[in-house]
C-alpha positions as CSV (number, residue, x, y, z in Angstrom):
1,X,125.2,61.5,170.9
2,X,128.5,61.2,170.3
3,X,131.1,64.4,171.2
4,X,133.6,64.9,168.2
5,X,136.2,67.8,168.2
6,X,137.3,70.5,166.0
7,X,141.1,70.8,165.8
8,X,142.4,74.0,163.6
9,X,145.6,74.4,162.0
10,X,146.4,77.5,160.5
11,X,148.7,79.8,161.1
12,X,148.4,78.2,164.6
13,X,147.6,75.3,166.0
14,X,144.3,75.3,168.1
15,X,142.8,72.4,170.0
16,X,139.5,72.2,170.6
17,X,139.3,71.0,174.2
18,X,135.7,71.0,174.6
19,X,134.1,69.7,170.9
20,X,130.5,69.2,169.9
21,X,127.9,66.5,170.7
22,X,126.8,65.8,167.1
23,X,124.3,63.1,165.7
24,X,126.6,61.1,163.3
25,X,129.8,61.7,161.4
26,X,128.1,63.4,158.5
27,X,127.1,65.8,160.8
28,X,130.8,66.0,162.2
29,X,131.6,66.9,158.6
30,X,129.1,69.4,157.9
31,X,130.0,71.5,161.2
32,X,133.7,70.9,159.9
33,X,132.8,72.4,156.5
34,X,130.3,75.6,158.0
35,X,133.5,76.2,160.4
36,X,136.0,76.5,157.9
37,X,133.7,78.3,155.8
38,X,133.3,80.9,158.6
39,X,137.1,81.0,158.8
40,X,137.6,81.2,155.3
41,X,135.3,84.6,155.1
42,X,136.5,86.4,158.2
43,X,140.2,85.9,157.0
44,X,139.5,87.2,153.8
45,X,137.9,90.3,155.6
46,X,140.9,90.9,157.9
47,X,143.8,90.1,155.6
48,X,142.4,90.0,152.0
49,X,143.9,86.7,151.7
50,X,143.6,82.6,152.6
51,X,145.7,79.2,152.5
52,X,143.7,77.1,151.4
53,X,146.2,74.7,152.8
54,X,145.2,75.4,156.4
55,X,142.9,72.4,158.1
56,X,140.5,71.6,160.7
57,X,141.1,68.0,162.1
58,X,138.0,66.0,163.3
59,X,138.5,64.0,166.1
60,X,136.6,61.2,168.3
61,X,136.2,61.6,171.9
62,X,139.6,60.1,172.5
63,X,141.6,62.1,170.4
64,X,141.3,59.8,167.2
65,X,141.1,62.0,164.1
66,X,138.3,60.8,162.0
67,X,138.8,63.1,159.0
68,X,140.5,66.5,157.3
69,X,138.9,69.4,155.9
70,X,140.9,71.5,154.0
71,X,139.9,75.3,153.9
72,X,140.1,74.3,150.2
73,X,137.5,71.8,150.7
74,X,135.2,73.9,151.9
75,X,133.9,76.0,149.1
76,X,134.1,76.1,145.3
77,X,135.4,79.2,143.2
78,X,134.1,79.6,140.0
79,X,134.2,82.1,137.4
């Protein structure tokens, strides 16, 4: 399977150094989106607020990003 990283930029920059052995990229995207998702909540918690501007970069094994998900991306707010 191939091993795809998780790179987070937020208030910080935070390189995943040892990533994830996923099926496919769809799979890739839907860890991506659970993570930020995860990160969106426990921000929320601790500060009472989020940029949805912040990002996680997916990467290939040799450092290639692959795709972006915003922290916007992530979730829908309604209502």
């Amino acid at each position: 399977m191939p091993l795809y990283r998780f790179h987070l930029h937020d208030d910080l920059f935070v390189e995943d150094e040892e990533g994830l052995e996923l099926a496919d990229l769809e799979a890739a995207r839907e860890q991506a989106l659970e993570s930020a998702r995860e990160l969106v909540c426990a921000h929320i918690r601790q500060f009472g607020n989020v940029n949805l501007d912040h990002y996680i970069d997916v990467a290939d094994e040799s450092g290639a990003i692959l795709f972006r998900i915003t922290f916007r991306d992530a979730f829908t707010v309604s209502g």
